[in-house]
N, C-alpha and C positions, 0 to 999 in steps of 0.2 A: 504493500500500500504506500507506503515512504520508499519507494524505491531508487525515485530519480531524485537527485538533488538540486534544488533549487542554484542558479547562480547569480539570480538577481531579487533586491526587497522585492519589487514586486510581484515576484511569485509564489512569495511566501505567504499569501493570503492574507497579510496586513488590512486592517484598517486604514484607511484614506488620512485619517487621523495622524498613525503611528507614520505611512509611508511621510508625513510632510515634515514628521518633524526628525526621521533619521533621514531625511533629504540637508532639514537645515542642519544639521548636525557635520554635515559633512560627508555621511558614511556612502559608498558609493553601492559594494556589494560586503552579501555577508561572509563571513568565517566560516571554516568548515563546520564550527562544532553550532555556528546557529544555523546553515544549511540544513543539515540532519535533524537540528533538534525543533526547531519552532514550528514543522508542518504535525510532528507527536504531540505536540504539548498543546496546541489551538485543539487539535481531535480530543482534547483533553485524556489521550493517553499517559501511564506512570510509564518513567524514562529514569533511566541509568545514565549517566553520560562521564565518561572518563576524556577529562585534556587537563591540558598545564595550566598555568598562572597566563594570563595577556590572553588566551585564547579568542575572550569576548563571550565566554559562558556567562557573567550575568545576565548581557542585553540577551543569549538566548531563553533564558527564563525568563524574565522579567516583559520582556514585549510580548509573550500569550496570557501573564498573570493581567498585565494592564490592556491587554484588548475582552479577557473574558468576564474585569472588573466591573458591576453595577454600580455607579455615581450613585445611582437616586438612591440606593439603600446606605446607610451610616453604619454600616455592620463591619464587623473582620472577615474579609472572603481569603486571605491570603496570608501564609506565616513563613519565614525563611527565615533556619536558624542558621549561625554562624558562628567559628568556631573562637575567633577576636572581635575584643569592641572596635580595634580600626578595620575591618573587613565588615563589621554589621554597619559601620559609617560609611563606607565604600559602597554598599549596596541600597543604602537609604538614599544616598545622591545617587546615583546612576536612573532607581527608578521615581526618583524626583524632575529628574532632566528627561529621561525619557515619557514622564508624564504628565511633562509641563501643557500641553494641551487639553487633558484633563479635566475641567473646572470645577472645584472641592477635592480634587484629589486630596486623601488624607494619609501620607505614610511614617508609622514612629516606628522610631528606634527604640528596643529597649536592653540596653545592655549593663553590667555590671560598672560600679564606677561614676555610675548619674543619680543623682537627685531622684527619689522613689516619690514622690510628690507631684511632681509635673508628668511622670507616664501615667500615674494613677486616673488626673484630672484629665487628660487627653484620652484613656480609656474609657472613660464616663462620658463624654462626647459622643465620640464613636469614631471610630477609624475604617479605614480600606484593606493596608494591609502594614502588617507588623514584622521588625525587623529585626532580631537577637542572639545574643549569646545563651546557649544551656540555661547555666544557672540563672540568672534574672528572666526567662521563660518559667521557669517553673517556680520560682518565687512567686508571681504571677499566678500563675494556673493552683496554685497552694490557699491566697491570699481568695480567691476567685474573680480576680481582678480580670481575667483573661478571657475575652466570651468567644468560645469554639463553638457552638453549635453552627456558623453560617460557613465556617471556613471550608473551600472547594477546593483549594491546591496545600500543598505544605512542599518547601524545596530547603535540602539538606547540603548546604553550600561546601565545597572545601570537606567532607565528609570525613576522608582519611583522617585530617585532623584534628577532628572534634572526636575521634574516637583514639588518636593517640595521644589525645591531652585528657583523656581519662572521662571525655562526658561520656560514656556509651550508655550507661544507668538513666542518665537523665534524659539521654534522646530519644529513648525508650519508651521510658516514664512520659514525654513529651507526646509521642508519638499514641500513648495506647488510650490518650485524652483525647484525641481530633475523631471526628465524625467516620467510619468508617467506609462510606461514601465516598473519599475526598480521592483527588488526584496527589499521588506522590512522588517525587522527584530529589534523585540524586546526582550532586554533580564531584568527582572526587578525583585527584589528580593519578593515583592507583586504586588499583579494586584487589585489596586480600581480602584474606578469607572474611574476616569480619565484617567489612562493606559488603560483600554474597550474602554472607548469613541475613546482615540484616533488611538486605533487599528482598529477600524470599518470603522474611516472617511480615515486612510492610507493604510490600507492594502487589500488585496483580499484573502479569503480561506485561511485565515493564520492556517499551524499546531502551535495547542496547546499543548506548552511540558511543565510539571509542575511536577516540581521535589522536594515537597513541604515534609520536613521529620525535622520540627527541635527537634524533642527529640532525634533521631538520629542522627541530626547535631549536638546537646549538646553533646552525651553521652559522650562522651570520655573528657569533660572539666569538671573538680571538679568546685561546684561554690559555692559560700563563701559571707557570709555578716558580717560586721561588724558595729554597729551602734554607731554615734556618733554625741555631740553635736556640734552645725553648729563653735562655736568658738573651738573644740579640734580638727576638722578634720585632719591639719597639722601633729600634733600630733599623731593621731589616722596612720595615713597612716605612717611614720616613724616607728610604729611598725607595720603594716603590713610588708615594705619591708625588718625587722630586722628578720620577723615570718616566711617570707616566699622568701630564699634566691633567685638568680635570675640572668642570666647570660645579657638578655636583658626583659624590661617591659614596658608596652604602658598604659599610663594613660589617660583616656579620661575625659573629662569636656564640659560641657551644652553651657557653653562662652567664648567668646575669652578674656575677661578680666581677667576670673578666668584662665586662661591658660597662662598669663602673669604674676598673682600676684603670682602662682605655680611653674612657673620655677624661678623667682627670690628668694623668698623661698629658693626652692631648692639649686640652684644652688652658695647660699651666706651660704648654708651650707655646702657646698665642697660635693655635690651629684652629678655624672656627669647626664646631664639630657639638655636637650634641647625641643623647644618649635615647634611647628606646625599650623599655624592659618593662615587667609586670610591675613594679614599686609605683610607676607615675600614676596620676589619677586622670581620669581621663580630660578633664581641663591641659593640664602641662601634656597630656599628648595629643591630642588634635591640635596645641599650640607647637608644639616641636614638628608636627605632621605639616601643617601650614607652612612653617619655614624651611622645610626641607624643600617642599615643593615647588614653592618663591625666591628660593636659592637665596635665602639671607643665612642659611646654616650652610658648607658646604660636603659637610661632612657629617653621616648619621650613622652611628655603630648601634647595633641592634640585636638581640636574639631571636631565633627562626620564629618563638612561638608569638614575640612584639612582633616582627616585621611581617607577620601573615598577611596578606592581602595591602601591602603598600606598592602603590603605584603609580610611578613618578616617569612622567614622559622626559624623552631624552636622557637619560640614566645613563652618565658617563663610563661610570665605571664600576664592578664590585670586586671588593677583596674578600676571600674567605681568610680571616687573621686564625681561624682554628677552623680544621677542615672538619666535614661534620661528618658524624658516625655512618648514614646512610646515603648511601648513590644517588636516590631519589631524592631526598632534600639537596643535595647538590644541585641538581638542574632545577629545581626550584627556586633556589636561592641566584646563582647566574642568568634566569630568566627574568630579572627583573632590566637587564641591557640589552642590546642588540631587538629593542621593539621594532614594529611598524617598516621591518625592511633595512631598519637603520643597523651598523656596525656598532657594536659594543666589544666591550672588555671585561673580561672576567680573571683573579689572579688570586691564584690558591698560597699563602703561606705556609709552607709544609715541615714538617721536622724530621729529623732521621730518623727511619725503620717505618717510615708509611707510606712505603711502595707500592705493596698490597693494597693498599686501599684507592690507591690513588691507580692499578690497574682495573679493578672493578667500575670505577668512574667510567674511564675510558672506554671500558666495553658497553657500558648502559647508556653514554651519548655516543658513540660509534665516531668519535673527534679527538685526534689525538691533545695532549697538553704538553703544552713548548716549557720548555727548562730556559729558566732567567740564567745568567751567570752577572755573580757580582762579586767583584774582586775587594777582597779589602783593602790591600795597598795602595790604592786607587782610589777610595772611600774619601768622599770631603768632608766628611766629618758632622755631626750631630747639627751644629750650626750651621754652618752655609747649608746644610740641605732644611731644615727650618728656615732660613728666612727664602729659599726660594718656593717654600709648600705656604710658608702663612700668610698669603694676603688676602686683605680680611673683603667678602663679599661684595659686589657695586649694591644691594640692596639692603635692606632694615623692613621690619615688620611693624606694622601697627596694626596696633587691637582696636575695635570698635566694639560700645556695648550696646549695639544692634544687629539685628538679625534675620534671620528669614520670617520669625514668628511677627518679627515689629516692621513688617513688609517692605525692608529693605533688600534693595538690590544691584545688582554688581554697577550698573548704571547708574544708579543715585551717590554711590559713595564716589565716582570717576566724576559727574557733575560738580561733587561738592570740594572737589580737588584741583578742578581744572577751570571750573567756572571763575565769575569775576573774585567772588570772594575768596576762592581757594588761589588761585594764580599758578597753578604749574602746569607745566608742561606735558603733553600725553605720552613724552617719553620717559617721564620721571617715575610713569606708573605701570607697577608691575600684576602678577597675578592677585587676583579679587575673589576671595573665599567667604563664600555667607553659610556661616553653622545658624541654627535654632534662632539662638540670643548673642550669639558674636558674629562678627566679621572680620577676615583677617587682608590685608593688603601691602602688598608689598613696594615700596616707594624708595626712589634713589636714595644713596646713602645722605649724602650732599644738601638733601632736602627734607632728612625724615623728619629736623625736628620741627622746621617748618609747618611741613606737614601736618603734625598735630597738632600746634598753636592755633592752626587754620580750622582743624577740623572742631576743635574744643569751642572756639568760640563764633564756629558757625552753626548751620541745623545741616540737616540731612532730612528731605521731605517734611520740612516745617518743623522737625522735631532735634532738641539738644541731645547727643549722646557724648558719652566720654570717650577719649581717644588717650592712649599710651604708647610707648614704642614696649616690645619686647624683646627676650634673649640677650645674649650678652654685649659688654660695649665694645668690642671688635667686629 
């Protein structure tokens, strides 16, 4: 019945609606894994679907959840859990922008780390479809805060991980509350056994779409090793980023401690660079996420289970500073460069006696890994390669405390920057992030503070908000 594959929107039975606005969107045709998967999911068939990270697996769920969504009813027709708060925020925007045509479109987020107060009162509204982590779903569905009876689809994002971060109990528990009726849907970068099991006991006839290609997924990412002893690595990675320059780069690490002892390092070497781990609360990470992606940080070291689902176009560069235990989290972790056709770099920090490991790599992206050679004798030493790695961002961030909820938008805050009262320049303005109740914008260095003089003692649609810069002063 799915047998041919669509290669263009419109023959994927879209809505007139959706075709215009993934027209304005840019998108021209779709990905394989939304080929396959949107003509299943509109039939309201349950679907399996295995691809990587970038594939463009939300817009393929998310554009049959928002074309088979009812406006006129105020109910929850729609639930997608998530295995991180910044992947439940990654997919709350996507089907925010992809349903900005919509009118009352209602989509919350409910994830660990927020305010239990404001999901509550927006559940008592009524909402369209809801967007979470495990735990704060079932906080939720405990509380009886959670009204399933209307829900028609449930989509199990990033699956793998939600069950090797130990929710499988609660996904369970999630799943054995929803309507038995509903359509279900998984989307997981592998399928073990545990992802089978739990597809058999949830689903019915589920299509399998497996979009499994990672030497293709590598190809377009140069990948790089350098190896060194466990006390030079510091070392060793300051000539990497002197070797290989870099507008923005994402360093991953195995622990949350080595992900602390790394940015301090860093960061008390005048490298701008900030940190991503489970300790922040999700204010200080949607504000470090903001700056990563408006390049006022240039450098974000992170652990696999923080970095789930960050996605930063144009992504210079990733270092693996500690190579990680599994093959598959390696091309997870390197797939965040080389997007959209573009040349990335990926470059593994390696220590003696993990050859072995680093031949398993090799075979699971079917791409060999090039050997660094870096001579010490030749080494310029600690300093001159710091001051050619530390120069500090062309941008700076400012907070706004308005937001999507106080119908701010990307356009209003760029009016009130540019216009008479603000007086800059549209080159001075960088990328424009509207969360709930903040907004973050990124403005030349040269003129931040400007900036918020301007912004403080102007309005933004008639209305005062406060404005701050953020992060640190380099």
């Amino acid at each position: 019945m799915f047998a041919a594959v669509p290669t263009d929107f419109e023959s994927l039975a879209l809505s007139p609606v959706l075709l215009t606005v993934v027209g304005e969107l840019g998108y021209t045709q779709p990905t394989a894994v939304q080929s396959e998967s949107i003509p299943a999911l509109l039939a309201g068939k349950d679907l399996i679907g295995q691809s990587k990270t970038g594939s463009g697996k939300t817009a393929a769920f998310a554009l049959p959840i928002l074309q088979r969504i009812d406006l006129e009813r105020r109910s929850l027709q729609a639930l997608v859990l998530c295995p991180t708060r910044e992947l439940s925020a990654q997919v709350s925007r996507e089907l925010r922008t992809l349903g900005r045509r919509h009118p009352g479109l209602a989509v919350l987020e409910l994830a660990g780390g927020q305010p239990i107060r404001p999901q509550l009162d927006a559940l008592e509204r009524g909402v369209h479809i809801a967007v979470g982590t495990p735990g704060r779903l079932l906080d939720h569905l405990r509380r009886g805060t959670l009204p399933t009876r209307s829900i028609v689809t449930v989509v199990l994002d990033e699956a793998d991980r939600m069950l090797d971060m130990g929710f499988g109990a609660d996904v369970e528990q999630i799943l054995g509350t929803l309507p038995a009726s509903r359509q279900t849907v998984m989307f997981s970068a592998t399928i073990p056994r545990s992802i089978a099991n739990l597809s058999r006991k949830h689903q019915r006839d589920a299509v399998r779409v497996s979009i499994d290609e990672p030497a293709t997924a590598t190809a377009e990412i140069r990948q790089l090793r350098l190896t060194a002893d466990p006390d030079d690595k510091l070392h060793a990675l300051y000539w990497l980023l002197h070797r290989h320059p870099h507008e923005s780069a994402l360093v991953f690490c195995n622990f949350k401690a080595t992900v602390l002892d790394l940015e301090r390092s860093l960061t008390t070497a005048g490298i701008s660079a900030a940190r991503l781990d489970g300790d922040l609360d999700q204010f200080h990470r949607d504000q470090v996420l903001a700056m990563f992606r408006n390049r006022s940080v240039r450098l974000l070291i992170a652990t696999d289970v923080a970095g789930r689902g960050i996605d930063v176009p144009d992504l210079d560069l990733v270092i693996n500073y500690e190579l990680p235990q599994q093959p598959d989290v390696y091309v997870h972790r390197i797939g965040r460069t080389g997007r959209a056709g573009r040349r990335g770099v990926a470059i593994s920090l390696t220590t003696p006696g993990q050859e072995g490991r680093l031949r398993v790599i090799q075979e699971l992206t079917g791409t060999p890994i090039e050997t660094l050679q870096r001579d010490a004798r030749n080494d310029p030493g600690a300093r001159r390669l710091l001051d050619s790695i530390n120069a500090s961002p062309e941008m700076k961030t400012v907070r706004i405390s308005g937001g999507r909820k106080d119908k701010v938008r990307p356009g209003d805050i760029l009016g009130a920057l540019t216009g008479e009262a603000g007086g800059l320049q549209g080159a001075d303005i960088g990328k424009i992030e509207i969360h709930d109740r903040l907004s973050y914008v990124a403005v030349s260095r040269r003129v931040a503070r400007h900036a918020v003089e301007q912004l403080n003692a102007g309005r933004i649609k008639g209305r005062s908000f406060r404005a701050a810069l953020v992060g640190r002063a380099r």
